[in-house]
Residue, then its C-alpha position, 0 to 999 in steps of 0.5 A: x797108091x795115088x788116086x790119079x791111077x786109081x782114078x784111070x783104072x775106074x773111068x775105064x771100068x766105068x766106059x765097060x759099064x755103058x757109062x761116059x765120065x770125065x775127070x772134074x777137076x777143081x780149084x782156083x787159079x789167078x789169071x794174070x790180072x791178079x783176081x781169083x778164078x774157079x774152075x769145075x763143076x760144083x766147086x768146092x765139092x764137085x766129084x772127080x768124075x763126072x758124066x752120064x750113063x745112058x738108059x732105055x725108058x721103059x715102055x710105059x715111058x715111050x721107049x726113048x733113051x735118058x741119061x742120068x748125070x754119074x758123079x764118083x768121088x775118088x779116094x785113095x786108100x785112107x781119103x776122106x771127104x769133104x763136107x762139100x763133097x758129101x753134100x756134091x754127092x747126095x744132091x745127085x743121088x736126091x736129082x736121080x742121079x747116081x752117086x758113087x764114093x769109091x775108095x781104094x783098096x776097100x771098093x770096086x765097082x762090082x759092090x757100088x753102082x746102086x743108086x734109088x734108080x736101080x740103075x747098075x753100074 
């Protein structure tokens, strides 16, 4: 299967997890001038979803709600990464964010969702 479908599937299964993604696409384009454009978030490497889950502070933290920024790289079945999506992907993990490498056929939400957090997808 394409990652597109699977990639659809994991956004909703996500939205049921309380978190908010959007799909991060990156690349270059040239505008009609002929000069080269980037576009997405963290390109290259950027993942294919990116958003938000947000969490209750604890007490001690006065009780307010924080987001922590949610980056899930989409492989197909036989994918792989690049270096600058493993280097995307532990740059949040390291910030406190949560970072997830889902992978086709191998994975599904109920076996990741773990980040140094503690924070469960």
């Amino acid at each position: 299967m394409a990652e597109t479908p699977y990639m659809r599937r994991l956004a909703l299964q996500l939205t049921e997890r309380g978190a908010r993604v959007f799909r991060n696409n990156v690349g270059f384009l040239k505008d009609r001038f002929g000069n080269l454009v980037k576009y997405g978030v963290c390109n290259p490497g950027g993942s294919d979803l990116i958003g938000w889950k947000s969490i209750v502070i604890t007490p001690d933290m006065v009780g307010k709600k924080a987001a922590l920024f949610v980056a899930v790289e989409v492989k197909a079945w036989d994918g792989t990464s690049t270096e600058e999506q493993e280097d995307f992907q532990r740059a949040v993990r390291d910030a406190g964010g949560i970072a997830l490498l889902a992978r086709e056929g191998h994975d599904d939400l109920n076996n990741q969702g773990f980040s140094h957090t503690g924070v469960v997808l």
